[in-house]
C-alpha positions in Angstrom: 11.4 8.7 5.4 13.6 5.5 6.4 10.8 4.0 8.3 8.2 4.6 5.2 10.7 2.8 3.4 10.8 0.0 6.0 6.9 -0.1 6.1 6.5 -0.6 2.3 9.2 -3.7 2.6 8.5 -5.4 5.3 4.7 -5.1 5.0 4.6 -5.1 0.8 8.1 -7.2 0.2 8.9 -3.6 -1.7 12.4 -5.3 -2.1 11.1 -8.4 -3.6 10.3 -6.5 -6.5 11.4 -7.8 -10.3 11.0 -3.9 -11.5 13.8 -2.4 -12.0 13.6 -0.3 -15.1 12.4 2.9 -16.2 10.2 4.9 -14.0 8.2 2.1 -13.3 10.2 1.3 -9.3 9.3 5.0 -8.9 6.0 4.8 -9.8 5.2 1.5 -7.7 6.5 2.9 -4.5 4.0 6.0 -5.0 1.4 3.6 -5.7 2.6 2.0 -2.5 2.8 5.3 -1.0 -0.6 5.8 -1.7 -2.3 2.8 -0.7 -0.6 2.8 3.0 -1.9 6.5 3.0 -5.6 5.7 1.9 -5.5 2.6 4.2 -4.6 5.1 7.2 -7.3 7.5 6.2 -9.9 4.7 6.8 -8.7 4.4 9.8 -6.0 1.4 9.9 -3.6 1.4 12.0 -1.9 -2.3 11.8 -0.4 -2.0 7.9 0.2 -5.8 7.8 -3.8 -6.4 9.2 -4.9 -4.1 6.2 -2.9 -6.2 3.7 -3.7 -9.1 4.7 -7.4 -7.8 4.5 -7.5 -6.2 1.0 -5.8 -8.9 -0.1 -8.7 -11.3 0.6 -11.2 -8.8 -0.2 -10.0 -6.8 -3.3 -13.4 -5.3 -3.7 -13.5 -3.6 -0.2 -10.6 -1.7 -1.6 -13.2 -0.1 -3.7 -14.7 1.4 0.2 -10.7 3.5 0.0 -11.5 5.8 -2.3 -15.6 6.1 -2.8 -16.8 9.0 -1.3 -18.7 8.5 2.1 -22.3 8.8 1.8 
């Protein structure tokens, strides 16, 4: 669980985060959660590469959760 934890902030500056009320943290590490996982599942391995990637593309992220043909 700790090195999750490290993954989402080193890789998505988790700790950077102004959100700090509510349920909303909560919800934005599943989110987090989620988009490491889907990123895997495609077949990343570097976490940082994938970032870096999807950041630049936004609409490959689209390829993470279409169904393959």
């Amino acid at each position: 669980m700790e090195a999750l934890h490290h993954l989402r902030d080193v890789t998505l500056r988790e700790d950077a985060s102004k959100i700090r009320t509510g349920n909303t943290p909560r919800a934005m590490a599943s989110l987090r959660n989620a988009a490491l996982a889907l990123a895997e599942l495609v077949g990343w391995r570097n976490h940082a590469a994938a970032v870096d990637h999807y950041r630049s593309h936004p609409d490959h992220a689209l390829d993470l959760i279409k169904p393959a043909p």
